[in-house]
C-alpha positions as CSV (number, residue, x, y, z in Angstrom):
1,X,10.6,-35.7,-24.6
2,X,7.3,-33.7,-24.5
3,X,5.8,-31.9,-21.5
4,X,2.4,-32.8,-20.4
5,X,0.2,-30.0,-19.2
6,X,-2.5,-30.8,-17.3
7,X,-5.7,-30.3,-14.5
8,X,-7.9,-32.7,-13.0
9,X,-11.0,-33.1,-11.3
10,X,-12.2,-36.0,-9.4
11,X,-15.9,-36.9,-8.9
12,X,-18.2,-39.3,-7.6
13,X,-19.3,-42.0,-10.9
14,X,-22.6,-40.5,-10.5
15,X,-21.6,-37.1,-11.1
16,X,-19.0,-38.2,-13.5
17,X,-21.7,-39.8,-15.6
18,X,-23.8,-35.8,-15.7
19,X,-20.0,-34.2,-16.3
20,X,-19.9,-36.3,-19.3
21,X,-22.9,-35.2,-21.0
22,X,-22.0,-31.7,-20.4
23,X,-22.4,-29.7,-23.9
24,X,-19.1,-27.8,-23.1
25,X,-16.8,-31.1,-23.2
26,X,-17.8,-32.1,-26.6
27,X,-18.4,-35.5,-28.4
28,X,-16.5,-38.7,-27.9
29,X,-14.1,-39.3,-30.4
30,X,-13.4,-42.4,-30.9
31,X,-14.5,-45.7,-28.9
32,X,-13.6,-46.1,-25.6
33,X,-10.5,-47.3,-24.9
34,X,-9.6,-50.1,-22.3
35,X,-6.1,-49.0,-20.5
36,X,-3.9,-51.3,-18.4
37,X,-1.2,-49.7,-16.9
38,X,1.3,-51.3,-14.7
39,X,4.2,-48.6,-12.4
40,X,7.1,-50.4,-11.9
41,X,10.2,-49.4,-9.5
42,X,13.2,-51.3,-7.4
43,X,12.6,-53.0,-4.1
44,X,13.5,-49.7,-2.3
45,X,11.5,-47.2,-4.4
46,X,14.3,-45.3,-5.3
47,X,12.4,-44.2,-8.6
48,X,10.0,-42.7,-7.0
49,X,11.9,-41.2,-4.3
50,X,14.1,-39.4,-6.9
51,X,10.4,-38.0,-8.7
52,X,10.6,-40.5,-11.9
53,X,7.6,-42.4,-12.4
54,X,8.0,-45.7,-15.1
55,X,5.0,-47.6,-16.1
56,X,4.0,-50.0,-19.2
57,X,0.4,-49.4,-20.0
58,X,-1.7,-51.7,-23.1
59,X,-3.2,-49.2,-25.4
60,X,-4.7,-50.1,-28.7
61,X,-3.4,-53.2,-28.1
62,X,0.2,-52.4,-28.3
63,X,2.8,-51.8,-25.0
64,X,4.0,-48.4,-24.4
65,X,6.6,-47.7,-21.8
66,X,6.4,-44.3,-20.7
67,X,8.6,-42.2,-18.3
68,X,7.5,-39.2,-16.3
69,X,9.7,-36.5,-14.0
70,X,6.8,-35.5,-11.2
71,X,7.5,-32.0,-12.6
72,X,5.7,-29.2,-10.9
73,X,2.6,-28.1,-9.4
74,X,0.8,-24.7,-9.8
75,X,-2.3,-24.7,-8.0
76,X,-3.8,-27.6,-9.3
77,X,-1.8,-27.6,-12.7
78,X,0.6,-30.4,-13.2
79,X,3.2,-30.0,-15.7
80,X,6.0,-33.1,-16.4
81,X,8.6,-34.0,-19.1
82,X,7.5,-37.5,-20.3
83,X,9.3,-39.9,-22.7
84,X,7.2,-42.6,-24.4
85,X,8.5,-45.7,-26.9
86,X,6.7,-48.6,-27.6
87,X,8.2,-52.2,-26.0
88,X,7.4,-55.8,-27.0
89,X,6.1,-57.2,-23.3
90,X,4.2,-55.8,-20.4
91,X,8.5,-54.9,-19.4
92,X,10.2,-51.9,-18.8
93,X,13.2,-51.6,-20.9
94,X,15.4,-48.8,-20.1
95,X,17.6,-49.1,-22.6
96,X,14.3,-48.3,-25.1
97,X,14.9,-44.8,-23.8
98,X,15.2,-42.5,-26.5
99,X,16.8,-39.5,-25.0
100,X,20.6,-40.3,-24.0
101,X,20.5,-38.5,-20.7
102,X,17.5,-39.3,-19.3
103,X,18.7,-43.0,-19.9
104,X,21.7,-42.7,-18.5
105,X,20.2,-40.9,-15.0
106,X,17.4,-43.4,-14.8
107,X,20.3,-46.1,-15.0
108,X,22.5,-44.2,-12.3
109,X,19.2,-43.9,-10.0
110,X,18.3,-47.8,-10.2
111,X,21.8,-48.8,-10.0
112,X,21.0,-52.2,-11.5
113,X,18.1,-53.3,-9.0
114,X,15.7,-55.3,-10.3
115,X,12.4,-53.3,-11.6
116,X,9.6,-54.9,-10.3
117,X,5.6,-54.0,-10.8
118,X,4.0,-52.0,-7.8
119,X,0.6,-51.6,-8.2
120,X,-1.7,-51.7,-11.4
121,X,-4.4,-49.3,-12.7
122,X,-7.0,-50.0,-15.3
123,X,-9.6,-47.7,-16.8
124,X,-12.5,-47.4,-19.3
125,X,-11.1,-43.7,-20.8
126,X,-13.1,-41.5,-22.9
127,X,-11.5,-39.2,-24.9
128,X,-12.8,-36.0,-26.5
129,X,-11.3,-32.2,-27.6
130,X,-12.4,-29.5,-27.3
131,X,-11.4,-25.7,-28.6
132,X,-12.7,-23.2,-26.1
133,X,-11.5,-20.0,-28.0
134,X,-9.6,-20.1,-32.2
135,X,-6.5,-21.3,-31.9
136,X,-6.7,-23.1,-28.1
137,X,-7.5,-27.0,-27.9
138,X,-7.7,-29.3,-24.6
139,X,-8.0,-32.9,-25.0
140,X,-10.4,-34.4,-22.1
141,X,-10.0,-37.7,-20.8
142,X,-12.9,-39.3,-18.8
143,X,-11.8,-41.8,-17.0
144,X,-13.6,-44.9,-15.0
145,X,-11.6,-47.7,-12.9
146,X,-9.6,-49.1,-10.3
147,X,-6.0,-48.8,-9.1
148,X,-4.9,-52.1,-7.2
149,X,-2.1,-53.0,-5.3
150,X,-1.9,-56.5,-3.7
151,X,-5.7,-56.8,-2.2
152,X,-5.9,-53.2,-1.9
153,X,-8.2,-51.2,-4.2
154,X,-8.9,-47.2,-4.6
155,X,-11.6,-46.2,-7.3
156,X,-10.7,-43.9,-10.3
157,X,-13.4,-41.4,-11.6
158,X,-12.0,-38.4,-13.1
159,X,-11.5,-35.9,-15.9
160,X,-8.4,-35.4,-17.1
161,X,-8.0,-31.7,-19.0
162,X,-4.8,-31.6,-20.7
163,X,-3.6,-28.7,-22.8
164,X,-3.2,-29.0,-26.5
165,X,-2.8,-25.6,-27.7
166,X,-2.7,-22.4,-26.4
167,X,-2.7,-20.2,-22.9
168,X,-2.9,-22.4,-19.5
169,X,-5.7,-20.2,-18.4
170,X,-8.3,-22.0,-20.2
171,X,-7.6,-25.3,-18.1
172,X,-8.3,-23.2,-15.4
173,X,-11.4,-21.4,-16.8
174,X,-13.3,-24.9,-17.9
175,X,-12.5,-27.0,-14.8
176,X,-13.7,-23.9,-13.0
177,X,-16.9,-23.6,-15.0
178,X,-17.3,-27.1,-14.8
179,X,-16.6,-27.3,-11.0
180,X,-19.4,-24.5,-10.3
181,X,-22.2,-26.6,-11.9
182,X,-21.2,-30.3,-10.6
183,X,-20.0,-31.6,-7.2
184,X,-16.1,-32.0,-8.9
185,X,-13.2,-30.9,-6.9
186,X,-9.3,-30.3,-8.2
187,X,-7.5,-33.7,-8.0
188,X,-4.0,-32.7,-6.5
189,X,-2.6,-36.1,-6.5
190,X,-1.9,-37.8,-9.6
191,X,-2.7,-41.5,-10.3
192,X,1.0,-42.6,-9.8
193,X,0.8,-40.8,-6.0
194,X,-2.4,-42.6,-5.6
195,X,-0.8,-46.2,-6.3
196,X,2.4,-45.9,-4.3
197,X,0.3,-44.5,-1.0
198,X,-2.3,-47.3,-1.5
199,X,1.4,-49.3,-2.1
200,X,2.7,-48.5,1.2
201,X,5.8,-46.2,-0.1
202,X,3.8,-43.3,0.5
203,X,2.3,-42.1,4.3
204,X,-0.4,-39.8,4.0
205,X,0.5,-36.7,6.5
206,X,-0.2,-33.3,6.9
207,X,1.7,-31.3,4.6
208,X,3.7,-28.4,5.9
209,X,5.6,-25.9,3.5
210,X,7.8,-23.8,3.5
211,X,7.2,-19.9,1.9
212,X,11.0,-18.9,1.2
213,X,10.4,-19.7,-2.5
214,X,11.1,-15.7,-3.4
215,X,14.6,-15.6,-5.3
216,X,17.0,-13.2,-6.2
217,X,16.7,-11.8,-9.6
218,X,13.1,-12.3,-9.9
219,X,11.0,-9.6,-10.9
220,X,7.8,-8.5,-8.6
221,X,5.4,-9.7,-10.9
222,X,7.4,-13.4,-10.3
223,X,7.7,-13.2,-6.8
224,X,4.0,-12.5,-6.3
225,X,3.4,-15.5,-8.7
226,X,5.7,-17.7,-7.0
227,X,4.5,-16.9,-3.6
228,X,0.5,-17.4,-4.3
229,X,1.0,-20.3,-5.7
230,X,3.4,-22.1,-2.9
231,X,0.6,-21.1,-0.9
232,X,-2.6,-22.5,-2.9
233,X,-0.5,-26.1,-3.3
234,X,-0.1,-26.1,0.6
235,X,-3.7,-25.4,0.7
236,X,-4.7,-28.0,-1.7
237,X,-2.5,-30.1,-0.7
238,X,-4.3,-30.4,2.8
239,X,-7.3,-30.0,1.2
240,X,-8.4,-34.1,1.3
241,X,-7.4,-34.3,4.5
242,X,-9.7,-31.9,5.8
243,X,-12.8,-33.1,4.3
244,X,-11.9,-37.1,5.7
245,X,-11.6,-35.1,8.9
246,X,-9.7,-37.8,10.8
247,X,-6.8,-35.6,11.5
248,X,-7.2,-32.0,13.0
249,X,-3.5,-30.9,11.8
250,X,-4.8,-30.8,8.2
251,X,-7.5,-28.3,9.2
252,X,-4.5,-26.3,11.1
253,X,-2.5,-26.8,7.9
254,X,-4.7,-25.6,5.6
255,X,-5.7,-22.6,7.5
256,X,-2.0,-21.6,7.2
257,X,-1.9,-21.6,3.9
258,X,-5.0,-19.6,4.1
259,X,-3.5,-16.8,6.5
260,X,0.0,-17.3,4.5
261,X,-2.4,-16.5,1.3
262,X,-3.7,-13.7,2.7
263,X,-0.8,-12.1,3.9
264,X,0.8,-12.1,0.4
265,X,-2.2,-11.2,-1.2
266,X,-1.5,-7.8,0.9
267,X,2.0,-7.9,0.4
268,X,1.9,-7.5,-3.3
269,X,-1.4,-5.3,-3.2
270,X,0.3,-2.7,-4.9
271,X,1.1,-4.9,-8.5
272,X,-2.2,-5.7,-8.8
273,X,-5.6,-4.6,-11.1
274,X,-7.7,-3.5,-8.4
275,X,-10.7,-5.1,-9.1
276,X,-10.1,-8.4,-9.3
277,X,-7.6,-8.5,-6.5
278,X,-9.9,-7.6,-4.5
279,X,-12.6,-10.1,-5.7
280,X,-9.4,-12.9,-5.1
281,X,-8.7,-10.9,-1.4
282,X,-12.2,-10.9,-0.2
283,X,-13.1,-14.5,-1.0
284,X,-9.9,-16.0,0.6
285,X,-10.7,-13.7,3.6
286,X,-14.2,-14.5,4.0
287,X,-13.4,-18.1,3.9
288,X,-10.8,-18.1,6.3
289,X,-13.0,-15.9,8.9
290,X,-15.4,-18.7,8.4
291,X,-12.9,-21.2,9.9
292,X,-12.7,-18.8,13.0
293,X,-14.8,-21.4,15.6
294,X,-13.2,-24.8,14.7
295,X,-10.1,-23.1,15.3
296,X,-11.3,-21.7,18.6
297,X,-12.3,-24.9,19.9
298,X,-9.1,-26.6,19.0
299,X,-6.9,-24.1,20.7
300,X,-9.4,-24.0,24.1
301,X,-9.5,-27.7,24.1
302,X,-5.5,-28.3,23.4
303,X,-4.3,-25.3,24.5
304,X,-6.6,-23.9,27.6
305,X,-8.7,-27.2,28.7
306,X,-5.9,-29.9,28.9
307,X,-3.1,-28.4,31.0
308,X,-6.3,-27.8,33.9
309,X,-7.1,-30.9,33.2
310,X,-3.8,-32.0,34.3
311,X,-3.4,-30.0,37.3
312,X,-7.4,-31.7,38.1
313,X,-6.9,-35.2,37.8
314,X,-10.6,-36.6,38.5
315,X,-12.8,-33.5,39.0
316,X,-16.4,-34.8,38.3
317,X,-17.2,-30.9,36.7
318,X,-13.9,-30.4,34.8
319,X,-14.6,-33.5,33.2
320,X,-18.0,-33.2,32.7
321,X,-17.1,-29.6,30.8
322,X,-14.3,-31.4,28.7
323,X,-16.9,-33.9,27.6
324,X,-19.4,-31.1,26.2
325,X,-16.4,-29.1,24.7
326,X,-15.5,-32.6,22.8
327,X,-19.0,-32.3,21.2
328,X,-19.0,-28.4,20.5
329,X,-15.1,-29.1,19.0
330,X,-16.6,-32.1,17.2
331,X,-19.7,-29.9,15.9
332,X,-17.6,-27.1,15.0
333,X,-15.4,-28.9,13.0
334,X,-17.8,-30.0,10.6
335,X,-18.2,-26.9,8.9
336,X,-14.8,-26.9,7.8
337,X,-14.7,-29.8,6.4
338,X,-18.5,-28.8,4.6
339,X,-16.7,-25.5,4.0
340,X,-13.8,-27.5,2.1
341,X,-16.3,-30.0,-0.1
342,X,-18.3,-27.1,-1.3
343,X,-18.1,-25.2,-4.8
344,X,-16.9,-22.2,-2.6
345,X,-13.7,-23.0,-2.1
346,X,-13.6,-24.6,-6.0
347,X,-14.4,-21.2,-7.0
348,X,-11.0,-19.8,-4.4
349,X,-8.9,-22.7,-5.6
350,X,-9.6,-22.4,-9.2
351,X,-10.3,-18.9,-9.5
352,X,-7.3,-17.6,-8.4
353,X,-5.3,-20.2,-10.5
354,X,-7.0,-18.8,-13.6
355,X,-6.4,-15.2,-12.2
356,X,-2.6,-15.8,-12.1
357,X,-2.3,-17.8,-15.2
358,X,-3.7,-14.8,-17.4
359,X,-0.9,-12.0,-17.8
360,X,-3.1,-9.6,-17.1
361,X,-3.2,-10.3,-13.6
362,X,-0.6,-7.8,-12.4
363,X,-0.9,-4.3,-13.8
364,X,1.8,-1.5,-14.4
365,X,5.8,-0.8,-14.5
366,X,6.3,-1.8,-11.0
367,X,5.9,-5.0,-11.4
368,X,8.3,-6.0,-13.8
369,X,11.1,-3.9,-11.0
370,X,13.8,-6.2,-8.8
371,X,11.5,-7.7,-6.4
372,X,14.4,-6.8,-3.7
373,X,13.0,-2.7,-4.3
374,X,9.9,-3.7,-3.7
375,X,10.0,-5.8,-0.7
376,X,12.0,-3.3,1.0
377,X,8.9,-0.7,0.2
378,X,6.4,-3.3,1.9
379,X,8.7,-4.1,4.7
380,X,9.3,-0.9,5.7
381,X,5.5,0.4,5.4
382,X,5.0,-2.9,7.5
383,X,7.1,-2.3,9.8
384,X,6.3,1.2,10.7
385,X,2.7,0.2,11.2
386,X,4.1,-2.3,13.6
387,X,6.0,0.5,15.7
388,X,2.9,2.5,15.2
389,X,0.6,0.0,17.0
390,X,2.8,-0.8,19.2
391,X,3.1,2.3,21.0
392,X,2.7,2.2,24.6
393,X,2.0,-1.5,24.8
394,X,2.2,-1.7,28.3
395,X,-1.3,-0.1,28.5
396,X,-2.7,-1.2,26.0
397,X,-6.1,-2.9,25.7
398,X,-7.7,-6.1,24.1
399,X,-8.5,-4.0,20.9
400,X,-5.3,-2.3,20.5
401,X,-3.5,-5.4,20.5
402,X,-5.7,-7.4,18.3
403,X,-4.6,-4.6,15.8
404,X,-0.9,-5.0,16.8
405,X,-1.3,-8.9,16.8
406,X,-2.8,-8.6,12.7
407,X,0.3,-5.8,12.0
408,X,2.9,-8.2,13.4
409,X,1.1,-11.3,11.7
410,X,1.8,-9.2,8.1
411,X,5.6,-8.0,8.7
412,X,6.3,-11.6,10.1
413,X,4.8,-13.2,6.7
414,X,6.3,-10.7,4.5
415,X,9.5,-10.9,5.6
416,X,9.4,-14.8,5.6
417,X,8.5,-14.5,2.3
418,X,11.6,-12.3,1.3
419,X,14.3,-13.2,3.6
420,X,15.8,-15.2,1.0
421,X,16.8,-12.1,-0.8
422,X,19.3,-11.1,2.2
423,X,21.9,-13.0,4.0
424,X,20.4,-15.6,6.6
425,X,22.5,-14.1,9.2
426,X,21.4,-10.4,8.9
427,X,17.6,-11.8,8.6
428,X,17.6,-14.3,11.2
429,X,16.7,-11.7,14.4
430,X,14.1,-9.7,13.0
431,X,12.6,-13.3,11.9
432,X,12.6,-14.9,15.7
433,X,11.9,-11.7,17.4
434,X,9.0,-11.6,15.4
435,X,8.1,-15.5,15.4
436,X,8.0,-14.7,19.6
437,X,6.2,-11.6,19.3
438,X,3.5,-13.2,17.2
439,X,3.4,-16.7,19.4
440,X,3.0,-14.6,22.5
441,X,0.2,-11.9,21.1
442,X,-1.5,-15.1,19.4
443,X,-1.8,-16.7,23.0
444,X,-3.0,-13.7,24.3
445,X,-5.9,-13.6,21.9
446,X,-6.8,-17.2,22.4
447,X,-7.1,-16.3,26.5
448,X,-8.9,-13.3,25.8
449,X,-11.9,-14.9,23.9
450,X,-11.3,-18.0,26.2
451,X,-14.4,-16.9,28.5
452,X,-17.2,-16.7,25.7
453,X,-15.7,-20.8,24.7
454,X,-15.7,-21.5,28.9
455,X,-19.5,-19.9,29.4
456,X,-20.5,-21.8,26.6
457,X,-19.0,-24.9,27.6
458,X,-20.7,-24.7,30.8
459,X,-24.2,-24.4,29.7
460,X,-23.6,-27.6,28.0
461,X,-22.0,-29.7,30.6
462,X,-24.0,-31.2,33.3
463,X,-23.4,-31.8,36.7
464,X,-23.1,-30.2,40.3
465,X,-19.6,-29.2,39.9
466,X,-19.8,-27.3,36.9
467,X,-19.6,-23.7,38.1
468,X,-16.9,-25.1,40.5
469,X,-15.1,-26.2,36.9
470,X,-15.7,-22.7,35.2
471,X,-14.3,-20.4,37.8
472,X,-11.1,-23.4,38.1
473,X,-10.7,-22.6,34.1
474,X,-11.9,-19.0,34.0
475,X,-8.9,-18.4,37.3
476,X,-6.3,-20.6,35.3
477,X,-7.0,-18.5,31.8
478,X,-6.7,-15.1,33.7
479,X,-3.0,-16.1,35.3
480,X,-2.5,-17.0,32.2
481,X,-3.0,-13.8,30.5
482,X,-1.5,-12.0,32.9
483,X,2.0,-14.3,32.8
484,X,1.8,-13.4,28.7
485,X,0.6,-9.4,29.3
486,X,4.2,-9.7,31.9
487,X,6.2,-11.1,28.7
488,X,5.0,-9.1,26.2
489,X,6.9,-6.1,27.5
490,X,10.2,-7.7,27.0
491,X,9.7,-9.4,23.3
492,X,8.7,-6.0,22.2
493,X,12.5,-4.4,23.5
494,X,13.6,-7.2,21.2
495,X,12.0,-6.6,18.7
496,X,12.2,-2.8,18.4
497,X,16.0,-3.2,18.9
498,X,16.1,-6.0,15.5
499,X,17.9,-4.9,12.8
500,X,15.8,-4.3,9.8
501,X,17.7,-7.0,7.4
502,X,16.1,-5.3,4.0
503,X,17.9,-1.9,4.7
């Protein structure tokens, strides 16, 4: 049993062919080597489906049968327990399994189906080392192919950095510097998760996560770790998504992870070295800010444009202004995905992976304290800001509650991400008070900067009727406001009278 440490970056075979000559990656060693590996798993998948991948691959012309636990994922950095033994055929053996329990689990989980070959993948891999600093080495795999499955084929063209010797941050630090100087982005999906989607077993989706991953008896330093990196894997894994572009949830997904990101960057401010926290802060907020008009257009379009739509059936202007707000949505939402192909966000993604991997990343005593003391600092400095901006709310303008809307968005995130240190039942009202407080000052923002996205979308549209449309929309957005403004009042009595669940 060893575990595999490793990072990846995918590239067009173009690029990959410049990659390769890069001075920083070495000489070959070695000729290249021509792998056929073939994933095998029962009729139902259950293999997968329990995270155990089980392949036979032809290297050096020998069979090796090699077992893999999908292990975990920090930010682009896979680690797994394999087990490897050599076998006579191009067939798994199980009971060639050298370690006794892993044997006997893989034997419980198949329960004596039949192991049959899923898909296939065969490269041209070159393979070199290299030792970035005394006493670290990283072996670097090039590899060129295909992965097939039935008539379906999905190219392979990647560099494969796994760790040898020495810190993790150094996988981070070469892809990055790597990254910066060729069109290479992190590949978040192993080969084995690329054969069983292109197999069927998998559906690509939109991923959605969860941030409870804060546990008791961590330190601060841990949490902070633990919560940064549930949110750059929610991130990256979204990431391809956005750039296809088919599906506008994985933009929405990804800018969660991005406002998620943010608010725990703030919520550990304190355990930080100042200067490069705020390097890491600055980049993720500038980026997100940058994602500002897709998301407007989405919410106007979904949120402000269809229910009139519905209440219109047929009107010649409304749907001559929904037809130019498709083409500002669709115009908008190619920055994003430009935004999301770009070295800037290689330099977020990867940066910040290094910046956690290195132990220098958090500074001072506090850090290493029961991350229950400190989240009950930060939720109680969050929450008097809250009750601070929220002071009379009844009169209160666009500005003041932009800056109560950003206050609530912190305490809500913050306590999401330490809820799981209290009981459930003692957090749970403080959570949805502040889930509806949030919703409803969230839709009050989106109606408030509704009649810049309306003028706009009238200039564009065409027709008689147009003005006619505007002042339907800009009429239906103001009752709108209003009925939310009329709301507001009573989900902030609930929310003052919540229980604060860290005390």
């Amino acid at each position: 049993m060893e575990e595999e440490t490793e990072l990846k970056l995918s590239a067009t075979p173009r690029t990959l062919a410049r990659l390769a000559a890069d001075p920083r990656l070495g000489r070959r060693r070695g000729a290249v080597q021509s792998l056929v590996a073939v994933y095998f798993d029962t009729p139902r998948r259950t293999l997968w489906r329990r995270g155990i991948v089980l392949r036979v691959r032809r290297e050096q012309g020998r069979w090796v049968q090699t077992l893999k636990g999908r292990g975990t994922l920090e930010a682009g950095l896979h680690r797994r327990i394999e087990s490897s033994q050599p076998v006579s055929s191009p067939v798994p053996r199980l009971g060639r399994i050298a370690d006794a329990a892993l044997r006997k689990r893989v034997a419980r989980i198949a329960r004596g189906k039949p192991l049959l070959p899923v898909f296939r993948v065969e490269v041209e891999r070159e393979i070199r080392l290299v030792s970035p600093l005394p006493g670290a080495s990283i072996e670097v795999s090039i590899d060129r192919g295909t992965i097939m499955a039935g008539a379906k084929r999905a190219p392979v063209s990647e560099i494969e950095l796994e760790l040898k010797r020495g810190p993790v941050w150094h996988l981070f630090e070469l892809a990055l510097a790597l990254s910066q100087r060729y069109a290479a982005r992190v590949a978040h999906r192993s080969k084995a998760e690329r054969g069983f989607e292109l197999a069927g077993a998998i559906r690509p989706a939109p991923v959605r996560a969860r941030i409870d991953v804060v546990r008791r008896g961590m330190t601060a330093n841990a949490a902070f770790k633990a919560v940064c990196v549930a949110c750059l894997n929610h991130l990256q894994a979204n990431h391809e998504g956005v750039v296809d572009g088919e599906d506008p949830e994985y933009l929405h997904q990804a800018r969660v992870a991005l406002r998620r990101l943010q608010s725990g960057l703030g919520a550990f401010k304190r355990l930080a070295a100042e200067e490069p926290f705020e390097q890491h802060a600055r980049a993720v907020r500038r980026f997100t800010r940058a994602l500002g008009p897709a998301r407007d257009w989405d919410v106007f379009a979904e949120q402000t444009l269809s229910p009139v739509l519905e209440q219109f059936p047929g009107h010649a202007g409304l749907a001559s202004i929904a037809r130019a707000c498709a083409r500002l949505r669709e115009d908008a939402s190619s920055a994003p995905r430009r935004l999301f192909a770009s070295r800037r966000y290689q330099r977020i993604a990867l940066g910040m992976g290094e910046w956690l991997a290195r132990p220098e990343a958090l500074a001072g005593e506090a850090g290493e304290e029961d991350v229950r003391k400190h989240a009950a600092l930060v939720l109680n400095r969050f929450h008097r800001r809250t009750l601070k901006r929220g002071k009379k709310i009844e009169s209160s303008n666009a500005r003041r509650l932009h800056k109560l809307r950003i206050a609530t968005k912190k305490l809500r995130y913050a306590a999401g991400f330490f809820s799981p240190l209290f009981p459930g039942a003692r957090a749970a009202p403080m959570l949805k008070a502040l889930n509806d407080l949030q919703d409803l000052l969230g839709a009050m923002n989106d109606h408030a900067t509704a009649p810049a996205l309306i003028e706009t979308a009238t200039r564009t549209a065409r027709g008689p009727l147009r003005e006619q449309a505007r002042k339907i929309i800009e009429h239906w957005n103001s009752a709108m406001l209003e009925e939310r403004r009329r709301e507001l009042s009573a989900a902030w009595k609930v929310f003052e009278r919540a229980k604060r669940f860290w005390h």
